[in-house]
SESENU-529778 format. One line per 8 residues: for each residue x, y, z of N, C-alpha, C, CB. Coordinates in steps of 0.001 Angstrom, whole numbers. Glycine has a CB too. Layout:
<atoms>
X/Y/Z/X/Y/Z/X/Y/Z/X/Y/Z; ...
</atoms>
This chain:
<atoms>
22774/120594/142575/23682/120115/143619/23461/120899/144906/25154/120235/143163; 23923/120148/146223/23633/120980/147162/24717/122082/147330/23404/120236/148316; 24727/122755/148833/25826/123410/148861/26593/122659/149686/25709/124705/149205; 27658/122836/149701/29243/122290/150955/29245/122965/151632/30850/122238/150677; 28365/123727/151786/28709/124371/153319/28462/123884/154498/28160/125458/153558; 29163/123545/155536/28953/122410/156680/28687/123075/158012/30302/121421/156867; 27245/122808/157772/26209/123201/159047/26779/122964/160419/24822/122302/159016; 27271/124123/161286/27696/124098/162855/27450/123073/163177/27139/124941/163828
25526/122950/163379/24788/121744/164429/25015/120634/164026/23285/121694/164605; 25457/120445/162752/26082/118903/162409/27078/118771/162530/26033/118342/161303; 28067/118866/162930/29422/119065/163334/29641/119091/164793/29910/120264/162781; 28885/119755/165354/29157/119766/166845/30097/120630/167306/29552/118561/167311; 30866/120882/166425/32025/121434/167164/32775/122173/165905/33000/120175/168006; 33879/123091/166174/34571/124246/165215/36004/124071/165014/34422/125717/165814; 36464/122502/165263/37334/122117/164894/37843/122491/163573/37177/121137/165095; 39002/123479/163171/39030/123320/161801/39913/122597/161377/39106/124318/161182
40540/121723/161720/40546/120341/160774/39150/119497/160102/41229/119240/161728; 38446/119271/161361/37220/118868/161518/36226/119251/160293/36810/119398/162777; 36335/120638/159925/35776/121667/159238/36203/121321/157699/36288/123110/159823; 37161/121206/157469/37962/120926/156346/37970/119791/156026/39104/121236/156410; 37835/118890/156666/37336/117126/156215/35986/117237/156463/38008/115636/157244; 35184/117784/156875/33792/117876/156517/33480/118604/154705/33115/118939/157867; 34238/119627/154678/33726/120340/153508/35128/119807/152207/33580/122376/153970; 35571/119212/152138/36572/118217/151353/35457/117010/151142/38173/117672/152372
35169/116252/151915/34340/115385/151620/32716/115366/151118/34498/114865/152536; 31950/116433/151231/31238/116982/150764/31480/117517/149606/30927/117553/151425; 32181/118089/149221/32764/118475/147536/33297/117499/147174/33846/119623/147226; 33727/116455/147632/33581/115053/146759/32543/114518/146776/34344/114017/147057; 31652/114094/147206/30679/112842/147218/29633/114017/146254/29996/112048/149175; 29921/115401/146038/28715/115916/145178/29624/116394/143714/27738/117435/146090; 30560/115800/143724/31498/115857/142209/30853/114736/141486/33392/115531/142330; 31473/114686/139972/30934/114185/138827/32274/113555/138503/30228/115237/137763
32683/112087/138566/32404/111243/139176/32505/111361/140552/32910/110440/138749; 32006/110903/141892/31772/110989/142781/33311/110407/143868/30450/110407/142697; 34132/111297/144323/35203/110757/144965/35598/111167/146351/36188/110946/144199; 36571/110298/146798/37019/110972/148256/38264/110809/148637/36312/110485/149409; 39176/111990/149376/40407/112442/148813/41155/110655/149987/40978/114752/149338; 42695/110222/149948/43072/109573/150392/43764/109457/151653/43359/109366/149726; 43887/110579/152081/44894/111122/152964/44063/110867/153943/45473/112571/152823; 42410/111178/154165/41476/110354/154912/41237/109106/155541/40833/110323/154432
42233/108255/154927/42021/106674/155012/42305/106699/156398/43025/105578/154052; 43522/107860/157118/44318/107673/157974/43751/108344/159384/45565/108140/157447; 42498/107661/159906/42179/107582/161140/42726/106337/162340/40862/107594/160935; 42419/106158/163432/43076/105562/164306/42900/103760/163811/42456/106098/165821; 41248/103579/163595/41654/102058/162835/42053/102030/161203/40236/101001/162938; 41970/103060/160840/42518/102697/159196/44100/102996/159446/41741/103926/157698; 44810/103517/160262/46517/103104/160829/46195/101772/161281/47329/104146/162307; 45597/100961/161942/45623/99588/162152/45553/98616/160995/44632/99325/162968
44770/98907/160035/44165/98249/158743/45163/98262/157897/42946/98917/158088; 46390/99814/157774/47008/99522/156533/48418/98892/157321/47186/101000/155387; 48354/98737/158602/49306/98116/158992/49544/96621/158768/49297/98392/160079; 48235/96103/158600/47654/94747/158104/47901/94680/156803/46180/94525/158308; 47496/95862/155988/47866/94989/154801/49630/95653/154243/46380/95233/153389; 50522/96338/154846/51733/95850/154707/52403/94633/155091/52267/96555/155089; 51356/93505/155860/51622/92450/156755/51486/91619/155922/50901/92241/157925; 50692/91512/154504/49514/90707/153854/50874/90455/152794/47708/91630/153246
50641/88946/152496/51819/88475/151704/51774/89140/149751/51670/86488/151867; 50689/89379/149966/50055/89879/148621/51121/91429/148675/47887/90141/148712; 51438/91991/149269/51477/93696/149471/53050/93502/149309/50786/94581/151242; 53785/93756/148106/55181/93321/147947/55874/94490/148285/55577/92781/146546; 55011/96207/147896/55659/97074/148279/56449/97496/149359/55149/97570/148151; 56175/96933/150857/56849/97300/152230/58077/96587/152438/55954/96993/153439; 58005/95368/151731/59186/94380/151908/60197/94845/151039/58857/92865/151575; 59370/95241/150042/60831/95472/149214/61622/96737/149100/60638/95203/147835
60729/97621/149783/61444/99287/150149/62551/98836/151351/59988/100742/150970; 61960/97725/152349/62244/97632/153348/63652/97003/153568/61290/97136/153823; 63675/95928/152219/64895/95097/151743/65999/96272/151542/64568/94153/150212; 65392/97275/151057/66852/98297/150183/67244/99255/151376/66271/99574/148459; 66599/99226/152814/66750/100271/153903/67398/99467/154431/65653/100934/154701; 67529/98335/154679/68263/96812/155731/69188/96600/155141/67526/95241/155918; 69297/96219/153660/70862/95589/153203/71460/96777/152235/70756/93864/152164; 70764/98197/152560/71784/99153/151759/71675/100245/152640/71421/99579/150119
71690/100427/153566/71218/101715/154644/73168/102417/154347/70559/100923/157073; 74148/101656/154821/75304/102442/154361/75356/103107/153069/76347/101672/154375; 75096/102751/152014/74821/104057/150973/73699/104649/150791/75051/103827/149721; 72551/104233/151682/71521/105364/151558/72439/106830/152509/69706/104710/152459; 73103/106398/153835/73548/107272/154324/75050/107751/154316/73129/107078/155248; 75450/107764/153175/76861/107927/152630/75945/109197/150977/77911/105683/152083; 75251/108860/150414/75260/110212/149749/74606/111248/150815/74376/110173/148275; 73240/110689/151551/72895/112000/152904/74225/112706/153212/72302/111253/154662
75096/112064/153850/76235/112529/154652/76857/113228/153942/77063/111653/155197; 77099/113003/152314/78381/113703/151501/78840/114950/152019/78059/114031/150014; 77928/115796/152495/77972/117787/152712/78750/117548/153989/76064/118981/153052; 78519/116342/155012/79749/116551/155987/79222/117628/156899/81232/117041/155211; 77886/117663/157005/77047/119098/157606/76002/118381/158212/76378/120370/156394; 76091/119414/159559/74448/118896/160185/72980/118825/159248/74000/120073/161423; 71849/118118/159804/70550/118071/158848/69871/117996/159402/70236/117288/157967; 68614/117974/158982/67472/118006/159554/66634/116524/157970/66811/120159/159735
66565/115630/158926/65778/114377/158367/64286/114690/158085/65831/113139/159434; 63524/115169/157606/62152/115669/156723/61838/114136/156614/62363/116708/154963; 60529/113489/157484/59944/111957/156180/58364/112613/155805/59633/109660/157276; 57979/112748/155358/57028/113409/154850/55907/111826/154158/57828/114691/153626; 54725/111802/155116/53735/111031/155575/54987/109324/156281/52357/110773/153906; 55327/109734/157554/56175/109333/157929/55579/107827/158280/56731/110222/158836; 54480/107467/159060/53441/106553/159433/54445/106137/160631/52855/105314/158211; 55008/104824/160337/55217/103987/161905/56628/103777/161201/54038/102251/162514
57029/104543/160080/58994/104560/160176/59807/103479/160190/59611/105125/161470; 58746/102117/159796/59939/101023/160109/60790/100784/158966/59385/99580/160528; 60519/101887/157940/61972/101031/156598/63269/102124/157235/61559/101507/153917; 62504/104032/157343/63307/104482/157683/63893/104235/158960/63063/105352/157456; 63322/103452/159774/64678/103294/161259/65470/102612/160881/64396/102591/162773; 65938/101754/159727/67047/101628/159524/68257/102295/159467/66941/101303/158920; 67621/103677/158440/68316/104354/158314/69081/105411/159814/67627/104831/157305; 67374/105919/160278/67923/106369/162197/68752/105497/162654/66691/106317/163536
68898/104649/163032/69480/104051/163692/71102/103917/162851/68590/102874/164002; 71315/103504/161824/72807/104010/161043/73109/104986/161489/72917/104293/159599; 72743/106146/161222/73068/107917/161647/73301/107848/162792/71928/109120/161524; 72298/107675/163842/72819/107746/165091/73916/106658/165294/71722/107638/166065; 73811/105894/165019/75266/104832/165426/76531/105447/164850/75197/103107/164665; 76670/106291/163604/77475/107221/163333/77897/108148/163740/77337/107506/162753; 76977/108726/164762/76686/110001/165491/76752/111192/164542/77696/110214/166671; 76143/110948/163647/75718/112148/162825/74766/113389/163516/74913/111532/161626
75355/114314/162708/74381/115678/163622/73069/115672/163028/75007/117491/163416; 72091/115533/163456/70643/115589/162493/69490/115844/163251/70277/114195/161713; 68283/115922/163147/67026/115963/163899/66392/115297/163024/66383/117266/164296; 65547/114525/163764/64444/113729/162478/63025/114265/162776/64321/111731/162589; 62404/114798/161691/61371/115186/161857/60223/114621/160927/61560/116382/161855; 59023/113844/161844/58215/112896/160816/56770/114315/160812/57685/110727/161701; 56226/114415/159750/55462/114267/159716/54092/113655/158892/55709/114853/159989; 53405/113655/159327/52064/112857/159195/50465/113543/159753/52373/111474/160096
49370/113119/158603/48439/113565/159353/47953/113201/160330/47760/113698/158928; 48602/112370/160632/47633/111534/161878/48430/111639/163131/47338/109716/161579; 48169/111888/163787/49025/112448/165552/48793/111320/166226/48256/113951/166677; 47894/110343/166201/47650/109075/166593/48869/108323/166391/46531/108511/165916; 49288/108076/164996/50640/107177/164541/52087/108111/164964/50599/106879/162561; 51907/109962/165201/52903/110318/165127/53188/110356/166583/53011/111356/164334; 52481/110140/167433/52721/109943/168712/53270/108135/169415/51295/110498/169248; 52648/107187/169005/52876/106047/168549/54346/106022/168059/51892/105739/167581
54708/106728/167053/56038/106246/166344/57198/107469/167745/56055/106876/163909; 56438/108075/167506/57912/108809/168571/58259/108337/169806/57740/110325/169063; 57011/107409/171091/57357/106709/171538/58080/105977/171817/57087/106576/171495; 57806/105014/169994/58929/103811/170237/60527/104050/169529/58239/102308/169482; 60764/105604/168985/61829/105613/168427/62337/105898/169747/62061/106448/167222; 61655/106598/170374/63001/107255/171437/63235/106078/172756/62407/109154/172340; 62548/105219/172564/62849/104139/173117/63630/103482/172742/62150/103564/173257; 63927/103159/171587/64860/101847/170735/65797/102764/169678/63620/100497/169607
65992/103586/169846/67043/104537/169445/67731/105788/170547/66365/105236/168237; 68866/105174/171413/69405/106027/172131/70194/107458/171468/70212/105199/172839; 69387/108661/171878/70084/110200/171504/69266/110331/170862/71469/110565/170852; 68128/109654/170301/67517/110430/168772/67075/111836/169211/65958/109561/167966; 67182/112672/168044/66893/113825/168300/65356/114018/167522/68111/114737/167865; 64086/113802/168089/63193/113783/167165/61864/114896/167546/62808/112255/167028; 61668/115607/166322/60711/116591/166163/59712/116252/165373/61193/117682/165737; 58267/115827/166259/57306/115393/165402/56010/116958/165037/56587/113857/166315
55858/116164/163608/54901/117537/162886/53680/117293/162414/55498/118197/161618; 52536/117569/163035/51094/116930/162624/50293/117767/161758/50186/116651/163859; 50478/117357/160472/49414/118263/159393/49707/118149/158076/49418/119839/159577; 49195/118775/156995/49742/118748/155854/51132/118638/155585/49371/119631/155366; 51514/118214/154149/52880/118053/153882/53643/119318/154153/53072/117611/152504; 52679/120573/153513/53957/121405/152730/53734/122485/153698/53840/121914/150849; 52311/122391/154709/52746/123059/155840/52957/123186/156792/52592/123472/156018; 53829/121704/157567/54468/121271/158101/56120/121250/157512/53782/120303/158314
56048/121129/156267/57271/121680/155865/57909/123006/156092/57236/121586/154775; 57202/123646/155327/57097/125426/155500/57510/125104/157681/54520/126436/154828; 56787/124717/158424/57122/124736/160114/58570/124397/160435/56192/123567/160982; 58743/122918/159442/60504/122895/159557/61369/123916/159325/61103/122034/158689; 61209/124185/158029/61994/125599/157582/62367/126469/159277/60614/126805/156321; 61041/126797/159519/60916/128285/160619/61635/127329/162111/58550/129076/160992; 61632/126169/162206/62281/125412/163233/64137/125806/163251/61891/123664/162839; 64165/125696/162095/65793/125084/161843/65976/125737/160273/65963/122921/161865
66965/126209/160486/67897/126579/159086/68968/125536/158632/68796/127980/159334; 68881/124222/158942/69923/123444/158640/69318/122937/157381/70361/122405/159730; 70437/122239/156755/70509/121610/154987/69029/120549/155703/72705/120332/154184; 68176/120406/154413/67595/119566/154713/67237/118551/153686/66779/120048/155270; 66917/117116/154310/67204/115884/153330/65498/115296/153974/69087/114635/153749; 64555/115425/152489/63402/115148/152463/63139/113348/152446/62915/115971/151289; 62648/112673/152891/62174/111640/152522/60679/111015/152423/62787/111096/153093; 60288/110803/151267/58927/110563/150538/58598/108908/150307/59003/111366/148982
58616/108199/151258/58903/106804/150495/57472/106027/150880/60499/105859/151148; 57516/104623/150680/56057/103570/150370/55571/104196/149322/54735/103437/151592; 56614/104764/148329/55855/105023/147201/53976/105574/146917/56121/103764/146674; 54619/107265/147757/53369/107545/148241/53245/108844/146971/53301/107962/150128; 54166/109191/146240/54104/110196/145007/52975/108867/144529/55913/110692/143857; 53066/107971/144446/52134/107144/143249/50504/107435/143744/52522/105110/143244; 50234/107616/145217/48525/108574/144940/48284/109487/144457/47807/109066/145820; 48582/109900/143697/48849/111419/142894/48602/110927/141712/50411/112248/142933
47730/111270/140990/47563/111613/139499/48738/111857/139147/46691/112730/139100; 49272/111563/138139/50536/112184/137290/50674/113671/137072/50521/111640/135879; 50022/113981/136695/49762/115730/136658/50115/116375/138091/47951/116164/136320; 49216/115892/138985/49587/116477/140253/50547/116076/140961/48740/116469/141004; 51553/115044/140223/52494/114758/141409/53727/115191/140507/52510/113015/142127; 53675/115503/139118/54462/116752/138765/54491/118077/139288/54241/116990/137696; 52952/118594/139917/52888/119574/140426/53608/119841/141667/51833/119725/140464; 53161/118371/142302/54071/118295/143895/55196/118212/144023/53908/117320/144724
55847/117686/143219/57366/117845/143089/57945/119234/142445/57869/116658/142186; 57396/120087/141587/57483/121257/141378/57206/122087/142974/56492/121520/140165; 56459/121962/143854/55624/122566/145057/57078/121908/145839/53626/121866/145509; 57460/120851/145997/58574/120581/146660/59615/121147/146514/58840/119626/146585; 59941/121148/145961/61460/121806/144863/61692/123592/145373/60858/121815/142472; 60300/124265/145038/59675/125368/145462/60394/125640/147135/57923/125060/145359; 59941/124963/148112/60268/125376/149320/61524/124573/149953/59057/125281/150119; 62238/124401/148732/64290/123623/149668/64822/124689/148584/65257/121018/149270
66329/124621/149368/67327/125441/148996/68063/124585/147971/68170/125934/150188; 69181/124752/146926/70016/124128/146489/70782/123844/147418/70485/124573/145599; 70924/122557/146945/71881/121528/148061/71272/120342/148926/72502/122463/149254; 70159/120790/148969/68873/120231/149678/68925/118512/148736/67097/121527/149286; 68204/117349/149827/67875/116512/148964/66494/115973/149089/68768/115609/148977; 66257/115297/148292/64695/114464/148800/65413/112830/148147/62619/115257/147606; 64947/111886/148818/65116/110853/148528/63387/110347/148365/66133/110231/149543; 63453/109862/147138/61649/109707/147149/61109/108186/146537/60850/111090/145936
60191/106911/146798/60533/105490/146622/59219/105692/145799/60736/104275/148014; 59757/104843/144295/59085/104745/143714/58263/102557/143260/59861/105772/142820; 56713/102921/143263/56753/101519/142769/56656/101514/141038/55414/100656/143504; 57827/100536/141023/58171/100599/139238/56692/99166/138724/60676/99768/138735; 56560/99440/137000/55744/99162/136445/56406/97096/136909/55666/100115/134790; 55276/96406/136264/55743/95129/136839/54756/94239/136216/55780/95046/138480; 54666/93010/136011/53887/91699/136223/52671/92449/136424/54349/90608/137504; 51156/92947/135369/49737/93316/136138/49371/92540/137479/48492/93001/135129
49459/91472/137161/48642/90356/138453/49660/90476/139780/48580/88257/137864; 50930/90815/139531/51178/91304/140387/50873/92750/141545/51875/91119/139953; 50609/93463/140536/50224/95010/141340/48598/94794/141250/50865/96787/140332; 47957/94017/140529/46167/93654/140951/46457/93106/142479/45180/92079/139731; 46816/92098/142555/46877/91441/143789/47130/92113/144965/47709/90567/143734; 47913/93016/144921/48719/93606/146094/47687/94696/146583/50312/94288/145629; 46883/94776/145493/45601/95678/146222/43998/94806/146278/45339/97300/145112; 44155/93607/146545/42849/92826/146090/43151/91705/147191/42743/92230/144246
43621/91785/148109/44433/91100/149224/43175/89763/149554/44838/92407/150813; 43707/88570/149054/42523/87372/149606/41949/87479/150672/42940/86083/149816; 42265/88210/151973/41906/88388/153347/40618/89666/153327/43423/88834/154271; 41070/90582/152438/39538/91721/152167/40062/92427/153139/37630/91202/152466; 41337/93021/153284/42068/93935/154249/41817/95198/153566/43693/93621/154494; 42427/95293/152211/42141/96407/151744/40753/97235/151362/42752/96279/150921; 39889/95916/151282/38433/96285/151083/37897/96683/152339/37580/95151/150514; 38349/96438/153913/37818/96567/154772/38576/97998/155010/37805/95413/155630
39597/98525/154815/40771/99636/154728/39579/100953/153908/42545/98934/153449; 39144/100664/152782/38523/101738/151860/37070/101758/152553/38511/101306/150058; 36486/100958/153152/35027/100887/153492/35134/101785/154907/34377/99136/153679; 36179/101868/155504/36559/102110/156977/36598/103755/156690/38206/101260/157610; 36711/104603/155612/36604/106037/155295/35284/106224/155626/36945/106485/153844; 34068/105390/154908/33179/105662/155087/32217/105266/156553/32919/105370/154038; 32843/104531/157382/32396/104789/158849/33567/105690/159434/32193/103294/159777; 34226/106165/158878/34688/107437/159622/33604/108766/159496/36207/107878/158951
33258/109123/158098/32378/109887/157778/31119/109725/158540/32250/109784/156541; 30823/108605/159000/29801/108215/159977/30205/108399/161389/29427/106824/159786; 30959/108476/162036/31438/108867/163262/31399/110493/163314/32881/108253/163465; 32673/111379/162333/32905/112548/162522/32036/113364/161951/33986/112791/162235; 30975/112414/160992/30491/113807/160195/29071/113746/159890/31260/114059/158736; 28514/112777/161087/26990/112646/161679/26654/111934/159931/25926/114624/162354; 27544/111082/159323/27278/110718/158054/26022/109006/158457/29157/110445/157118; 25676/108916/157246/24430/107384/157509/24480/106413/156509/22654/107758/157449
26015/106333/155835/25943/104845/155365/26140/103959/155669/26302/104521/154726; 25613/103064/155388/25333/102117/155383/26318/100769/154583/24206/102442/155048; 27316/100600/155179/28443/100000/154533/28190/98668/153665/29419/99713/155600; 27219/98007/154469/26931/97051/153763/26470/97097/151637/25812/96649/154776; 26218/98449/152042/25582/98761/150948/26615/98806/149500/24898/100109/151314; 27735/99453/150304/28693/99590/149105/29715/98041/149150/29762/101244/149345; 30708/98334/148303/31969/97021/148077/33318/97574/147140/31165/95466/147016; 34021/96903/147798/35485/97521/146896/35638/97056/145889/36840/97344/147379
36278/98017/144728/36587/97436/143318/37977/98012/142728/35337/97830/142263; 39133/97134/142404/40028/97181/142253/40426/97289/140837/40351/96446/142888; 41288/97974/139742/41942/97703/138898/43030/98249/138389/41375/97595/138315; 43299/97752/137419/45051/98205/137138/45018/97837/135372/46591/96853/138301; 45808/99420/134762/45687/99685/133762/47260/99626/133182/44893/100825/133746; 47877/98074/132981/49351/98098/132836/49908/99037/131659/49824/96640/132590; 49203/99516/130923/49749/100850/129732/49650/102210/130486/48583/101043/128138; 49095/102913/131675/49161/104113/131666/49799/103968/133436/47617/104944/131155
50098/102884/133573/50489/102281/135112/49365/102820/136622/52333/102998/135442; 48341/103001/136016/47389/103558/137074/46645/102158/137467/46259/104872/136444; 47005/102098/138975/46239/101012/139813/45243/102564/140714/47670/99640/141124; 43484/101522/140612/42676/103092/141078/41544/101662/142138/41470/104565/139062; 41580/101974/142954/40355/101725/143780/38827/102413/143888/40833/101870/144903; 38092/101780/144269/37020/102490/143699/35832/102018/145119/36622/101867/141822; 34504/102361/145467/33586/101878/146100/32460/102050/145569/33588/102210/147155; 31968/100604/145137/30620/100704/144066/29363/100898/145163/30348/99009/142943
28491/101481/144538/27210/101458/145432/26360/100317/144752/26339/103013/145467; 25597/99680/145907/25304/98464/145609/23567/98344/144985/25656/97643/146989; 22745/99994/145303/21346/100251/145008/21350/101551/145102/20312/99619/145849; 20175/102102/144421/19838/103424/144469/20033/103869/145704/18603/103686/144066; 20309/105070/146203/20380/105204/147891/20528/106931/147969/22035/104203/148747; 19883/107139/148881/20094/108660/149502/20767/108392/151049/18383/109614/149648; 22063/109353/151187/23092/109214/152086/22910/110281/152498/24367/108900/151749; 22858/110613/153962/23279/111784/154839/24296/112243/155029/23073/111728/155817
25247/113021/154688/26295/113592/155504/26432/115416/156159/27465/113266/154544; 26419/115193/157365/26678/116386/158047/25081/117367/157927/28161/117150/157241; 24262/116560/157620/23472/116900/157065/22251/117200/155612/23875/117205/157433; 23695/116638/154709/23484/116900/153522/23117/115771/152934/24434/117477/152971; 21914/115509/151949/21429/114202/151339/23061/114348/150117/19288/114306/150451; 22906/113245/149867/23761/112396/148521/23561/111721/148240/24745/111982/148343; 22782/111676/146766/22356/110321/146091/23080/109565/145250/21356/110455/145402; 22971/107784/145471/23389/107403/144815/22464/106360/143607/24256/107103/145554
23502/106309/142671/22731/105669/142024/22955/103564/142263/23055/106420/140499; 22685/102912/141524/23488/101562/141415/24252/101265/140874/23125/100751/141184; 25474/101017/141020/26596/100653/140259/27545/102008/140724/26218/100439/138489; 26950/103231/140716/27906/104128/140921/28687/104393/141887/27555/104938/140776; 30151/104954/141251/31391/104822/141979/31734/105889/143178/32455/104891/140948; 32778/105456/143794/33364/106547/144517/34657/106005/144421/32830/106882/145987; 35103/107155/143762/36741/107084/143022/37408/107262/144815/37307/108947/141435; 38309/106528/144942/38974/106579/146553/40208/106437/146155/38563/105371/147774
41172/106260/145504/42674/106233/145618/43391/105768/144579/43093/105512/146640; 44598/106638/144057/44938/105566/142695/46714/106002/143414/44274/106275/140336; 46888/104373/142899/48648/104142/143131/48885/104144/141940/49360/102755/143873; 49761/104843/141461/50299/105129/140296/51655/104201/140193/50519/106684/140206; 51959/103511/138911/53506/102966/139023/54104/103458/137586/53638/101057/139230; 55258/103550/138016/56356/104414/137418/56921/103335/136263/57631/104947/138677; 57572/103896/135131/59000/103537/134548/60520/103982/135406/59018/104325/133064; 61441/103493/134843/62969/104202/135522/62948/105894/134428/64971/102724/134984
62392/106030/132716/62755/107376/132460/61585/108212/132850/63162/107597/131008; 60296/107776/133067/59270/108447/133222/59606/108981/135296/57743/107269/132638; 60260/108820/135805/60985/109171/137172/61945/110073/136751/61683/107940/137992; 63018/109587/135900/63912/110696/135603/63124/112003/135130/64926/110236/134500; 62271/111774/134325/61800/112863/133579/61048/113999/134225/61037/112364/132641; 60224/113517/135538/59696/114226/136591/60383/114876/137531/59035/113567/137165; 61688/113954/137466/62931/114775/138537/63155/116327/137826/64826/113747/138512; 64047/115747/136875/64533/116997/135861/63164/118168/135601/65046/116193/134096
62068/117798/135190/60929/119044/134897/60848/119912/136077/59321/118485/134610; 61147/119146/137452/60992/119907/138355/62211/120607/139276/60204/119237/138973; 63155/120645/138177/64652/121053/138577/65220/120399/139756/64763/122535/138873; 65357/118942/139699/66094/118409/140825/66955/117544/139835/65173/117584/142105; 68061/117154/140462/68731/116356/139510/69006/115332/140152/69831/116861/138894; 69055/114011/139531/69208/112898/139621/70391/112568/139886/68810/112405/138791; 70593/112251/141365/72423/111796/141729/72478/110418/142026/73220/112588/143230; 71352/109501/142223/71204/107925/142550/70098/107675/142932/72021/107344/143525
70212/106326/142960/69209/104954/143167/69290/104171/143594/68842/104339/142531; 68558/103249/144514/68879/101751/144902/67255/101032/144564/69483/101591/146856; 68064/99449/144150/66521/98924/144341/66472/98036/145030/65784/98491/143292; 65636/97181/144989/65446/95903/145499/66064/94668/144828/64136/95736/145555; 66058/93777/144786/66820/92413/144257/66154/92291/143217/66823/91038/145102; 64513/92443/143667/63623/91786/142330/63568/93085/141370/61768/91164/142784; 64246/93924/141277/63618/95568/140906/62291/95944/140657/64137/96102/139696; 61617/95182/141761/59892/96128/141744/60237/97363/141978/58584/95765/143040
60845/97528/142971/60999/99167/143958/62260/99872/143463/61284/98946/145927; 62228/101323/143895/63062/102382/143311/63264/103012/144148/62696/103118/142346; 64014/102899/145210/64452/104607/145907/64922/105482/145082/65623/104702/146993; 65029/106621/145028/65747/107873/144120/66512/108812/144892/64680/108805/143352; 67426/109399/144760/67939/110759/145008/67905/111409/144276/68922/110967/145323; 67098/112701/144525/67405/113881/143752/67634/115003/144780/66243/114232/142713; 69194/115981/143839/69274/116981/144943/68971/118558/143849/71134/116841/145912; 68252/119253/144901/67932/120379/144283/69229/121523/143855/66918/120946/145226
68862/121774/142563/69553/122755/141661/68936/124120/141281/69779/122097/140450; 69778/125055/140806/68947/126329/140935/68071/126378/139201/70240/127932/141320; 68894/124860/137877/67196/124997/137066/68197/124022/136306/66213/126828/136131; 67386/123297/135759/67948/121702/134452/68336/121984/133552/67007/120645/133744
</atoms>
């Protein structure tokens, strides 16, 4: 194997973000099976692309988080409120906020004391969304945070000492391996106080052809969404595939609830990135993203392991979707 170490002159520059999605993606494409992390998808046209396919009639998840923020926003913000105490609103991979402005916009029409603070990796969408909140929400008090989850979290903390109420939703715990999104919710739990909440949206198990579809979109949104990583890698990281070459492949495993995307290579091929050859073979994959879907006890059970306790729920009409509350305790 080669090394990951990512040559200056291919890079251009000492960006270390830049640096870190160079050598992240390089230790994937030279792993066994060959993968690339997801959080990547989210450059300036792949925020356009997945905006499309929350648009795509196939994609049931946005509507129906979106249904339980529109016709239940008074008890989403009636347990928030219970403490009767200022907050600080945490959305953690916030994107363009349209289930949660339901909720902003309740609070502030309440005149609740709060700050909303999105963050997201992408400063493109988090600049974009703060725009139009503070436009179409008079008073918002909003603090935007560009970077990782937990250390942009850890930045809230050092911002503000107020109670804080996390929100995790589009059912984004489901890119996470099971293992690791026990871990992340353990890693969450880790940096709030008791009293603290996270409200976190889960997509529940369902109809297969239903959750195939919703990632297999007749339009080739999502296929054009996963192919769009790899002309990013070609823009930022002096990379040379050749897109045509690869194609998206979708499936869903209704016993272990893992929906996993994949990008087959279409012929033998040697790929450049940053410098570095990567061979492929034919047929072989590049593991790119798995949405995980939940049960209602296999949710409880992840709450509780990670010492939060389960105080409510809302769903949708059809119960695909799951919002949750859990508020942190000092152990289960």
């Amino acid at each position: 194997m080669n090394s990951t170490n990512c040559p200056v002159d291919a890079l251009a520059q000492t960006d270390t973000l830049l640096e870190k999605f160079c050598k992240e993606v390089l230790e994937g494409l030279q792993s066994k099976p060959k993968r690339l992390q997801s959080k990547y998808f989210y450059d300036k046209e792949g925020d356009r692309l997945f905006q499309q396919i929350m648009a795509c009639p196939e994609y049931y998840l946005t509507d129906c988080e979106e249904e339980i923020f529109r016709n239940k926003t008074k008890e989403l913000a009636s347990i928030i409120t219970s403490h009767s105490s200022p907050f600080d609103l945490i959305e953690l991979g916030a994107g363009d906020a349209t289930k949660s402005q339901y909720l902003l916009q309740y609070l502030a029409d309440t005149q609740e004391t709060f700050t909303y603070m999105p963050i997201d990796i992408s400063g493109n969408i988090l600049s974009i969304l703060e725009s139009r909140l503070k436009r179409e929400i008079n008073g918002l008090n909003i603090r935007s945070l560009e970077g990782e989850y937990f250390d942009m979290l850890g930045r809230a903390a050092e911002l503000s000492h107020r109670r804080k109420v996390v929100l995790f939703l589009g059912a984004n715990i489901g890119n996470m391996e099971p293992q690791a999104a026990n871990a992340f919710c353990r890693e969450l739990r880790a940096r709030l106080k008791p009293g603290d909440l996270v409200l976190m949206g889960f997509d529940l198990k369902k109809h297969p052809k239903l959750i195939l579809d919703a990632y297999s979109d007749r339009a080739g949104i999502t296929s054009r969404f996963n192919l769009n990583l790899l002309e990013r890698i070609n823009r930022e990281l002096d990379g040379e595939f050749n897109l045509d070459q690869f194609e998206h492949y979708q499936s869903y495993d209704p016993l272990t609830g893992a929906c996993r995307s994949y990008l087959v290579s279409k012929t033998d091929q040697e790929v450049l990135v940053a410098g570095q050859p990567i061979d492929f073979r034919q047929d072989e994959i590049i593991s790119m993203e798995i949405s995980q879907k939940y049960d209602p006890e296999e949710i409880t059970s992840m709450a509780k392991q990670a010492d939060f306790m389960p105080i409510g729920y809302l769903t949708d009409s059809r119960n695909w979707f799951l919002d949750t509350f859990w508020q942190c305790v000092d152990s289960y």
